[in-house]
N, CA, C and O atoms as a MOPAC input file, in Angstrom:
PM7 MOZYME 1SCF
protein

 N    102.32300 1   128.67400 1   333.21300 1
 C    103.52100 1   128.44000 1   333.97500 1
 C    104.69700 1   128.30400 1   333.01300 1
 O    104.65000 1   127.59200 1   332.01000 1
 N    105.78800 1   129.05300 1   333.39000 1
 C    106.97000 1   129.07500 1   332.37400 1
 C    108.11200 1   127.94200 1   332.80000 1
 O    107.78700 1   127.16600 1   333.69800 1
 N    109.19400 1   127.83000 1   332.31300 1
 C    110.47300 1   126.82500 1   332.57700 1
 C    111.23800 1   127.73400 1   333.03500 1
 O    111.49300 1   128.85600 1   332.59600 1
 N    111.72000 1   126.99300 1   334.27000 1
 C    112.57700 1   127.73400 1   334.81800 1
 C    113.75700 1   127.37400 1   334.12700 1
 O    113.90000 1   126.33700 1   333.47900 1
 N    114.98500 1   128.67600 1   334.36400 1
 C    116.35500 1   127.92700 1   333.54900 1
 C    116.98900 1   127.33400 1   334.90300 1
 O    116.39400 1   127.09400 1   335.95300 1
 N    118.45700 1   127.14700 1   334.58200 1
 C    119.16000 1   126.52000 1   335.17100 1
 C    119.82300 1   127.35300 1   337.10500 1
 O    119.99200 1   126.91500 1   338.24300 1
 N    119.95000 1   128.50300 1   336.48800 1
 C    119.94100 1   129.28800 1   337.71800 1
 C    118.66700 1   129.36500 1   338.48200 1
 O    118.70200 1   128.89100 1   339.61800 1
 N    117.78300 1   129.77100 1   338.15200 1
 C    116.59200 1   129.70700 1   339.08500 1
 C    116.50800 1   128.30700 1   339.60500 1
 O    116.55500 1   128.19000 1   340.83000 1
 N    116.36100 1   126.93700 1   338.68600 1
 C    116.23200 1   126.04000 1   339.72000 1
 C    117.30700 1   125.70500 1   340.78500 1
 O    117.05700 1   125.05100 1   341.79800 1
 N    118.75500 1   126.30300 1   340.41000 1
 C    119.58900 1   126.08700 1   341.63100 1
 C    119.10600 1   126.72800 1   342.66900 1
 O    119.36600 1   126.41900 1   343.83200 1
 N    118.33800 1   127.70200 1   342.31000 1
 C    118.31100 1   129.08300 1   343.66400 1
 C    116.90000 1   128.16600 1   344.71100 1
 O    116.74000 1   128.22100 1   345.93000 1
 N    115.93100 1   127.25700 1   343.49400 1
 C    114.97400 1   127.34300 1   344.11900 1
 C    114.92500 1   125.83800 1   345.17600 1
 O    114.20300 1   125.52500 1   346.12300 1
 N    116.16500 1   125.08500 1   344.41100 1
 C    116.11800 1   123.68900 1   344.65400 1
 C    117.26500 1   123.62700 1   345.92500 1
 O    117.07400 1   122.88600 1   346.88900 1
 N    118.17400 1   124.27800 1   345.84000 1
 C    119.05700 1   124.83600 1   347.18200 1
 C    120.08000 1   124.50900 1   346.87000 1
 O    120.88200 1   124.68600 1   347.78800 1
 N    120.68400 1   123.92900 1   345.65400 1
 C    122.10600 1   123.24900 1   345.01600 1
 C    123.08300 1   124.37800 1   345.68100 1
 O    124.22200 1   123.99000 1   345.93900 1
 N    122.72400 1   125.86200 1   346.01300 1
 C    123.82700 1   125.83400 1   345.82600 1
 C    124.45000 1   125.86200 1   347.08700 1
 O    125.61900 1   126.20700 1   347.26200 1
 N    123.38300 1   125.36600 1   348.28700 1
 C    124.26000 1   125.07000 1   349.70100 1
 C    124.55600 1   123.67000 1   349.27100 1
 O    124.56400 1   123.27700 1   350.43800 1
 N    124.77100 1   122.73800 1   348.69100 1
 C    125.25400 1   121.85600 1   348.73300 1
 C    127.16400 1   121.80600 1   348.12600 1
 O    128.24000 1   121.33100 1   348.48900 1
 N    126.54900 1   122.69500 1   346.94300 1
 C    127.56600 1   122.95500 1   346.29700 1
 C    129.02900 1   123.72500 1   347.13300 1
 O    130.21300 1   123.48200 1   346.90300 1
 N    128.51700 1   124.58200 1   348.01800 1
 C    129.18300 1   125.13300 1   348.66300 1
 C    129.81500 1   124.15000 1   349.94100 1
 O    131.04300 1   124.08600 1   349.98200 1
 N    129.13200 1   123.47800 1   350.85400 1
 C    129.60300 1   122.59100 1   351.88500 1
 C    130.46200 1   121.40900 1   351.03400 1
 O    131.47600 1   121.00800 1   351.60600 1
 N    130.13600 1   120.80300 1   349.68300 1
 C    131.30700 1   120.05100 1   348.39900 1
 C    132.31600 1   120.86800 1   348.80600 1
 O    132.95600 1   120.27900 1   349.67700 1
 N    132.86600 1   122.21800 1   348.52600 1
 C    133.66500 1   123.20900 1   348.48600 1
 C    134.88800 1   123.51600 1   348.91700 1
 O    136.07700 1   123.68100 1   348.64300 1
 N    133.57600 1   123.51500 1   350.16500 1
 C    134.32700 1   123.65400 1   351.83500 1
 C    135.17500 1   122.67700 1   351.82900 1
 O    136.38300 1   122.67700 1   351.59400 1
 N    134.13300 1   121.46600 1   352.23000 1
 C    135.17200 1   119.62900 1   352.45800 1
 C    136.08700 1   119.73900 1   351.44700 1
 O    137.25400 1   119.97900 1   351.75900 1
 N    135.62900 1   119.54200 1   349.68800 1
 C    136.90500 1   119.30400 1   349.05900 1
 C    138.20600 1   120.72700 1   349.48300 1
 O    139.25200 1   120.28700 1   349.96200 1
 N    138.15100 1   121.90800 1   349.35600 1
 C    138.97700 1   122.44700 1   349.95200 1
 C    139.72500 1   122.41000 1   351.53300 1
 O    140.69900 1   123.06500 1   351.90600 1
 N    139.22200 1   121.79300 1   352.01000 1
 C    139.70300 1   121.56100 1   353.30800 1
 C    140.58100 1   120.25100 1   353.35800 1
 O    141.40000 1   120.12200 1   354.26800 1
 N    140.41000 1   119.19000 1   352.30700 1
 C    141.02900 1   118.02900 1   352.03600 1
 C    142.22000 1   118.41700 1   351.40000 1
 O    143.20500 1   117.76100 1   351.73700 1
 N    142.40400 1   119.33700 1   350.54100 1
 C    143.52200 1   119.93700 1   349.85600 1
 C    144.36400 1   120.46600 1   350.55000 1
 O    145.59100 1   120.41000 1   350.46400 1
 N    143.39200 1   121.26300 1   351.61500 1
 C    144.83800 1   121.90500 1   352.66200 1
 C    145.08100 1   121.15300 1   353.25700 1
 O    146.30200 1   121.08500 1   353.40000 1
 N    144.60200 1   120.49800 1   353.72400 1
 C    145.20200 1   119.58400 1   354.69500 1
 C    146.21600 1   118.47700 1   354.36600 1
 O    146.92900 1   117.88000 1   355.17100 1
 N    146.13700 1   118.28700 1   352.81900 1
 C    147.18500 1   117.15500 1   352.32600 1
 C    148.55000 1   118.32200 1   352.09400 1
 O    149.62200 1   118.02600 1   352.62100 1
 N    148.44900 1   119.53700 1   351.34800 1
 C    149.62000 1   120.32800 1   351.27100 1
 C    149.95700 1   120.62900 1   352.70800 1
 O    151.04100 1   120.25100 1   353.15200 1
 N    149.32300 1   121.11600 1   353.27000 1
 C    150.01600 1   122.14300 1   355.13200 1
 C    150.40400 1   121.13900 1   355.98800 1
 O    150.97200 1   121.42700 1   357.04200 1
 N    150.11900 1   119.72500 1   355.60600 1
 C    150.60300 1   118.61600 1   356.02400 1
 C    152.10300 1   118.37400 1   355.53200 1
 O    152.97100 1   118.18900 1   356.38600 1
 N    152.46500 1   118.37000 1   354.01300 1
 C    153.60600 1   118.03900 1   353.14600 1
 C    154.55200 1   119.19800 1   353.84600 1
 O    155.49000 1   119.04600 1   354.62800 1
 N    154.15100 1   120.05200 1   353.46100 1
 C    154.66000 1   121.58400 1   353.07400 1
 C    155.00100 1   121.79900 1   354.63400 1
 O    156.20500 1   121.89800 1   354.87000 1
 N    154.09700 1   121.88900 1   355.77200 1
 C    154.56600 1   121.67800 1   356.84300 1
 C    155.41500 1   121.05600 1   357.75100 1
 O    155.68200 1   121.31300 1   358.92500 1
 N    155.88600 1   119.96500 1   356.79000 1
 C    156.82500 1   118.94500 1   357.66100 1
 C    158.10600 1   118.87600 1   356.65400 1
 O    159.04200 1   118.14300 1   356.97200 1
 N    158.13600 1   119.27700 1   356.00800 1
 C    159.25600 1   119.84300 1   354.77400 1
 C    160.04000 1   121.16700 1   355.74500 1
 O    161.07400 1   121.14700 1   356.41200 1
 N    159.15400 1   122.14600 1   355.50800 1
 C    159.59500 1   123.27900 1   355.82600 1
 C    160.33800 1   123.15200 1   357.75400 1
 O    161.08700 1   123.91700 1   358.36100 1
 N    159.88500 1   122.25400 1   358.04000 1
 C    159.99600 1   122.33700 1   359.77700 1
 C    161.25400 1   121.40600 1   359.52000 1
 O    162.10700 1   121.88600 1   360.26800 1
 N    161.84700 1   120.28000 1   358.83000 1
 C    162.43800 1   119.47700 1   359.13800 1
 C    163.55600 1   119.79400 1   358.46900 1
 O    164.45600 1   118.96800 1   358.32000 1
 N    163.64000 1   121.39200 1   357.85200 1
 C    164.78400 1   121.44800 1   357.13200 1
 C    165.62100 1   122.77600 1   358.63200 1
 O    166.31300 1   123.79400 1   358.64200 1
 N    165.12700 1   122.10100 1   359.36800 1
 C    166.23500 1   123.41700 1   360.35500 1
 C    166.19900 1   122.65700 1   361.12300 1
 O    165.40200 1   122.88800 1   362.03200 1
 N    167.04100 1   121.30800 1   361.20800 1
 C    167.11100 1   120.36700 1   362.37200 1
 C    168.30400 1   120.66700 1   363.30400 1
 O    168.32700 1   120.33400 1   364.48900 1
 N    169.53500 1   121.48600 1   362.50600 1
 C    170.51700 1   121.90900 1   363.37000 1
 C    171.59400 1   120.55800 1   363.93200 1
 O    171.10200 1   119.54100 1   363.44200 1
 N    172.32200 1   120.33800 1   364.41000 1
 C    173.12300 1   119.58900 1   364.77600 1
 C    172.80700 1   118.69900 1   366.05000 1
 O    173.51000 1   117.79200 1   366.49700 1
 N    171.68300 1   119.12600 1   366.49800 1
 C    171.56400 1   117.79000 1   367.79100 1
 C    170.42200 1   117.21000 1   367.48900 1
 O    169.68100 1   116.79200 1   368.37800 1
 N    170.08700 1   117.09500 1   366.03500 1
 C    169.08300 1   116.24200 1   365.75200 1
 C    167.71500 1   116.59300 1   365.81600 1
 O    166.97400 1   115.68200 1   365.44400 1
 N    167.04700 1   117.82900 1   366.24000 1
 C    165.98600 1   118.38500 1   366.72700 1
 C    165.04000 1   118.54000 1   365.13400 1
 O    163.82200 1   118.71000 1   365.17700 1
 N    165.69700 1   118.46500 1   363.96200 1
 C    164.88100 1   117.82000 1   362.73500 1
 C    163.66500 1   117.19200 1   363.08800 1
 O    162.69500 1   117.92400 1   362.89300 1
 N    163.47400 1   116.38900 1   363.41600 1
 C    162.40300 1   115.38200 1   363.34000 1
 C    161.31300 1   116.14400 1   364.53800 1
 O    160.16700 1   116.51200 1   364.28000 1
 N    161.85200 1   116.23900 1   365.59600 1
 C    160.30500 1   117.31000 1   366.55800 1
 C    159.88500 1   118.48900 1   365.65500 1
 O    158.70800 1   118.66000 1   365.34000 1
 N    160.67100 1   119.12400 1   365.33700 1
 C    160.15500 1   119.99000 1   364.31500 1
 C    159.62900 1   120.40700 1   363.42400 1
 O    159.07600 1   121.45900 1   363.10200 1
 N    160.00600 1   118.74300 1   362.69500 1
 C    159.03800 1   118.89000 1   361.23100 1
 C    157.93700 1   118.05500 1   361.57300 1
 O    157.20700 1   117.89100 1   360.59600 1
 N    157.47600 1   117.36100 1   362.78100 1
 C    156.33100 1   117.23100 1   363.51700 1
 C    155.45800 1   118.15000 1   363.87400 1
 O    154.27600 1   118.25700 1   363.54500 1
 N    156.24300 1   118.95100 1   364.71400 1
 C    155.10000 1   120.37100 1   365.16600 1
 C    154.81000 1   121.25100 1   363.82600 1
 O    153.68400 1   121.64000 1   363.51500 1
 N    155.82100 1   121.46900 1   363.18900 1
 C    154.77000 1   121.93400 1   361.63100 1
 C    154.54500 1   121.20700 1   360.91000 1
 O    154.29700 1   121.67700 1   359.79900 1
 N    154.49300 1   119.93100 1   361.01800 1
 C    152.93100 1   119.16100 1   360.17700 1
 C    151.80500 1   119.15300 1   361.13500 1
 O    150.62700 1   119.25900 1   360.79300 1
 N    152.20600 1   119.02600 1   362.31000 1
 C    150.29100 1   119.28800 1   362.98500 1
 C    150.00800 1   120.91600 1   362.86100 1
 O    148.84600 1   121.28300 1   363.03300 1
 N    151.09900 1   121.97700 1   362.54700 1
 C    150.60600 1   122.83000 1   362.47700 1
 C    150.04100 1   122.87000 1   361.19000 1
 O    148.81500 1   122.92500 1   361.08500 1
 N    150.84000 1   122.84700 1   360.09300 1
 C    150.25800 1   122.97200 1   358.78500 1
 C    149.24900 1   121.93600 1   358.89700 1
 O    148.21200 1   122.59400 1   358.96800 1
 N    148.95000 1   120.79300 1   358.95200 1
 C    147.49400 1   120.18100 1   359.01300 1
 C    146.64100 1   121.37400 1   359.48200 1
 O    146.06800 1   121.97900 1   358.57600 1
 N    146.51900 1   121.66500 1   360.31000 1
 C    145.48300 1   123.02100 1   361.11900 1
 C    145.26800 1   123.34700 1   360.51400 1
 O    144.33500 1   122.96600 1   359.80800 1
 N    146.11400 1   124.50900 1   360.28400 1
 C    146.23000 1   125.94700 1   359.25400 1
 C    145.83400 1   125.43100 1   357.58400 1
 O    145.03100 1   126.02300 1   356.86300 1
 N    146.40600 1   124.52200 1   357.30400 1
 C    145.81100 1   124.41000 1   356.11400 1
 C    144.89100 1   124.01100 1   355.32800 1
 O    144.72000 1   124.13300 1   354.11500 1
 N    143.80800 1   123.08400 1   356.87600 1
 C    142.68200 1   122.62700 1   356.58100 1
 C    141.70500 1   123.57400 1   356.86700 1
 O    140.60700 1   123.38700 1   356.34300 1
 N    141.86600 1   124.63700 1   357.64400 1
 C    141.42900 1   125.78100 1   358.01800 1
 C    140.76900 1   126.84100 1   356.70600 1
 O    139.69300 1   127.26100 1   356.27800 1
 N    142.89600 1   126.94600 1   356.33300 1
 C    142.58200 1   127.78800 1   355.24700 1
 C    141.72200 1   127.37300 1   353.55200 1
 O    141.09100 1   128.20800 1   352.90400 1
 N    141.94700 1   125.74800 1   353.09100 1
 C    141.33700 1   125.59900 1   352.39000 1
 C    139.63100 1   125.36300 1   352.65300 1
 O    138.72500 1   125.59600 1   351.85200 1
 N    139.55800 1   124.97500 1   353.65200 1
 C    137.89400 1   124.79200 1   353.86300 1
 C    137.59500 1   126.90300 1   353.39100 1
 O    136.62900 1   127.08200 1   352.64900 1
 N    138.14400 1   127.82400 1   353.69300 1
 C    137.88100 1   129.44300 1   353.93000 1
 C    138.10000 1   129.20400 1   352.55500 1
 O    137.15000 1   129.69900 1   351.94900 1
 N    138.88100 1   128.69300 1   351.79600 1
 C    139.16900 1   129.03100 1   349.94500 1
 C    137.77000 1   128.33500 1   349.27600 1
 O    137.14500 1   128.88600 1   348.37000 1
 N    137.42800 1   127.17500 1   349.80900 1
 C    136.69600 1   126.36400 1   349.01300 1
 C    135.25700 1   127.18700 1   349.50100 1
 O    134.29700 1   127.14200 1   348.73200 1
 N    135.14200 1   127.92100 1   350.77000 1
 C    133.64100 1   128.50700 1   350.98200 1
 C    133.73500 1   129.93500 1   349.58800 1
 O    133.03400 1   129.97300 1   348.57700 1
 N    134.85400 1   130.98900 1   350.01200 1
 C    134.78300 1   131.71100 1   349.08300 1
 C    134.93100 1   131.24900 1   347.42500 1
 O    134.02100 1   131.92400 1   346.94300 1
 N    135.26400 1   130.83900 1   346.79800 1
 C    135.79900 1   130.58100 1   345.73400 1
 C    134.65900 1   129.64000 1   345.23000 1
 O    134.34800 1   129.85800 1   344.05900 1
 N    134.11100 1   128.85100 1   345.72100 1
 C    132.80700 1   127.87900 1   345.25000 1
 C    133.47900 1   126.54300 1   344.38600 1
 O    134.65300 1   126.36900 1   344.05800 1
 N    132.48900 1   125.82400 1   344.19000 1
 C    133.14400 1   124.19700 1   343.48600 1
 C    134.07600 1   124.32400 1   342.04600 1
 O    134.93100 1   123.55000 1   341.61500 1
 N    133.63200 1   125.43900 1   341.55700 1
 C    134.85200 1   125.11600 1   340.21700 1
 C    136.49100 1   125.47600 1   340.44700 1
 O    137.58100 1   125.04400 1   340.07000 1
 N    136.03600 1   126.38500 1   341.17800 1
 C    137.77800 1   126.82600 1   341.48500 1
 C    138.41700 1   125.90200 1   342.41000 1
 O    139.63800 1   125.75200 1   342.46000 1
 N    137.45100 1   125.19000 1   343.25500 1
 C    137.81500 1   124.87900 1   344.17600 1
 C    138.29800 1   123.16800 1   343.57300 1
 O    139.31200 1   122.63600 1   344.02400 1
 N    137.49800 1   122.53300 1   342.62400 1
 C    138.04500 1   121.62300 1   342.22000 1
 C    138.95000 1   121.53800 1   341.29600 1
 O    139.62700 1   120.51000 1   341.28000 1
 N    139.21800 1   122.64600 1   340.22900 1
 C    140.38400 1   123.24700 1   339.89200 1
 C    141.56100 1   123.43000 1   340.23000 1
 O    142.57300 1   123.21200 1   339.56500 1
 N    141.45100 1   123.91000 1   341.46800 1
 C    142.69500 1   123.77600 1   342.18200 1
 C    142.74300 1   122.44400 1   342.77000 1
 O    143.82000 1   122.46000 1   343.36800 1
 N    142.17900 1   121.22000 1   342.96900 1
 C    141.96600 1   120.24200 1   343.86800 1
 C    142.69600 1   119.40100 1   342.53500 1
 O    143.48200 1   118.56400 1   342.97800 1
 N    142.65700 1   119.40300 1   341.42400 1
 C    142.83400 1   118.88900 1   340.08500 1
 C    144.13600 1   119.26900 1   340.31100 1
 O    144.49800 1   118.54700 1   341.24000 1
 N    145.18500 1   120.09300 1   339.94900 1
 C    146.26500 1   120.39900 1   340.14000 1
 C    147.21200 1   120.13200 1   340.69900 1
 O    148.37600 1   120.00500 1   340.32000 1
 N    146.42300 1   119.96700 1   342.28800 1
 C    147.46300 1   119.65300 1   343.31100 1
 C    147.57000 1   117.93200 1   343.41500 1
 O    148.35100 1   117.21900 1   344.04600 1
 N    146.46200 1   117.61300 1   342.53400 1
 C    146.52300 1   116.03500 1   342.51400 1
 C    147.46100 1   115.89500 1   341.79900 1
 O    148.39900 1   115.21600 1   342.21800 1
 N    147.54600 1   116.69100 1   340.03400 1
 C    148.34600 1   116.58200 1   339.41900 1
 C    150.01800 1   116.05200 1   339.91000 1
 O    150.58600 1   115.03100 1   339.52200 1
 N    150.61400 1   117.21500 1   340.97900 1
 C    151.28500 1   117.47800 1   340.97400 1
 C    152.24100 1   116.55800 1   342.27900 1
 O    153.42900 1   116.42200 1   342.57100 1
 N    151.22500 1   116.18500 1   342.67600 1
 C    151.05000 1   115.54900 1   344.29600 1
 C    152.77700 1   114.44300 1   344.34600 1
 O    153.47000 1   114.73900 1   345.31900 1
 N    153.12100 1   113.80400 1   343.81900 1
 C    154.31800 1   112.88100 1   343.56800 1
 C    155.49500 1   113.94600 1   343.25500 1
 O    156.59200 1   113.44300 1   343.50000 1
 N    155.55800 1   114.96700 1   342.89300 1
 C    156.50600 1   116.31500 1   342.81800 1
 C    156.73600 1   116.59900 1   343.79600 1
 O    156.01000 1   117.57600 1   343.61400 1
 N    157.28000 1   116.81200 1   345.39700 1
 C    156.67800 1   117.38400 1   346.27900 1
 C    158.48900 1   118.70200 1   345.99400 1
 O    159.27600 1   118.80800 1   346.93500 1
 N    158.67700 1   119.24300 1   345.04200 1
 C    159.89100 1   120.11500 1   345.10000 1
 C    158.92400 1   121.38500 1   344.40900 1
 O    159.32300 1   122.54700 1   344.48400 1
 N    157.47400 1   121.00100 1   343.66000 1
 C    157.18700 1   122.53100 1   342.85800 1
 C    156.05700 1   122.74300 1   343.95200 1
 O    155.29500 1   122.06500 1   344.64100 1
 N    156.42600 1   124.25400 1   343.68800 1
 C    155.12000 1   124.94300 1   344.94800 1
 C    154.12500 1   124.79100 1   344.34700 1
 O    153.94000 1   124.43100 1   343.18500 1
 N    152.96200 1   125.26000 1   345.69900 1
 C    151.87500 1   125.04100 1   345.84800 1
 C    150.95400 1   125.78600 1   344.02300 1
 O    150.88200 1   127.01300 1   343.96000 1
 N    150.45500 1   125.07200 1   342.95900 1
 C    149.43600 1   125.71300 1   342.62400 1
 C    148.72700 1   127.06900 1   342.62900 1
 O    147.76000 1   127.21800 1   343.37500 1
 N    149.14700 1   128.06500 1   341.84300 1
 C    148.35100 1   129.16500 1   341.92900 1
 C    147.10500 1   129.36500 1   341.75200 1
 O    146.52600 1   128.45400 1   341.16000 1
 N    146.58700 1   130.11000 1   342.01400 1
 C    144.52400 1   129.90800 1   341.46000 1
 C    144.66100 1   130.80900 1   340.55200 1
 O    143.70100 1   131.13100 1   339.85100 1

């Protein structure tokens, strides 16, 4: 009987559905803290003169919450745990900035 290396025992031990549902959640936590920010930024800067600011940058933070917990859970399935905490690293970094965009991958 030989030693398995490190890939075979992921394949055989199942790490890497775990690794992947990590992924998902931590990417889905990421969007959801930016499409949250970024959503209620972007909505509350066209309030216009009768005050309509504030409903607005409401309905795009529950939208960006959605959409962006959506889209990072879809980044963190494709992309897998390093990129995905990579980018999760970054946006922590940056998180008290809220004027520089989003993190590139």
């Amino acid at each position: 009987m030989r030693e398995l290396n490190m890939m075979e025992i992921e394949a055989v031990s199942g790490a890497g559905f775990l690794d992947t549902v990590g992924a998902i959640t931590l990417g889905a936590l990421v969007g959801l803290s930016v499409g949250t920010v970024k959503g209620g930024v972007a909505g509350g800067s066209v309030g216009g003169i009768l005050g309509f600011g504030l409903i607005s940058a409401g309905v795009t933070m529950v939208i960006g919450m959605v959409y962006g917990t959506v889209i990072g859970g879809i980044f963190g399935m494709v992309n897998g745990w390093n990129t995905t905490a990579e980018y999760f690293n970054e946006v922590v970094a940056q998180w008290f900035d809220l004027s520089l965009p989003v993190p590139k991958v």
